[in-house]
C-alpha atoms as one frame of an Amber mdcrd trajectory, in Angstrom:
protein
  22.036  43.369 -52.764  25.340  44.659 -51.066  23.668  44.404 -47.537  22.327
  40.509 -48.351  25.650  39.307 -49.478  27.832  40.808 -46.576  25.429  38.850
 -44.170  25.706  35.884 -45.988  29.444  36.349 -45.801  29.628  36.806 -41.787
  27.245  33.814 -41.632  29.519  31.678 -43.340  32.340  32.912 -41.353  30.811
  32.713 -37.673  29.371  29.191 -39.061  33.085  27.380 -39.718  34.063  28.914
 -36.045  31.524  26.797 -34.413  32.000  23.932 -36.398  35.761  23.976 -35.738
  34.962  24.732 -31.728  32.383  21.719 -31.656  34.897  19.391 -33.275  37.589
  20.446 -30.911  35.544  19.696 -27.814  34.249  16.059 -29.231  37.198  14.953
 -30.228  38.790  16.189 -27.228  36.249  14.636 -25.185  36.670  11.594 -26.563
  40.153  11.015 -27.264  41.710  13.451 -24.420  44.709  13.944 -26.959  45.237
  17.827 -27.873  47.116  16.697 -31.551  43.974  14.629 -32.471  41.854  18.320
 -31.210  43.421  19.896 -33.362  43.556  17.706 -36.442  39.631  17.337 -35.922
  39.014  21.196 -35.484  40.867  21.859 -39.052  38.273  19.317 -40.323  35.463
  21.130 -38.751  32.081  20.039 -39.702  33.626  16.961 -41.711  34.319  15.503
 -38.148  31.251  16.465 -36.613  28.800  15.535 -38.851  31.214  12.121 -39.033
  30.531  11.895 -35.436  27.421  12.102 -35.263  26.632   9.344 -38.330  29.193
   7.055 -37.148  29.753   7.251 -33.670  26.659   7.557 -31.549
């Protein structure tokens, strides 16, 4: 049981870096402001998943 919930730990983890990356380089693709960049990669996967719903 240890081993299981240690993995689902790191997942978790490695999962919030990506979603923080990919909402840095959207927003940042879109906007070209660094402050909004950074706003949108402490939302993380709010933004993205925002993105993808509401602005493709």
């Amino acid at each position: 049981m240890d081993r299981q919930f240690a993995f689902r730990v790191e997942g978790a983890k490695y999962g919030v870096g990506f979603g923080s990356a990919l909402a840095i380089a959207i927003s940042y693709t879109n906007n070209h402001s660094i402050l909004w960049a950074i706003i949108d990669g402490i939302l993380g996967w709010i933004y993205v998943i925002f993105f993808a719903l509401f602005r493709s």
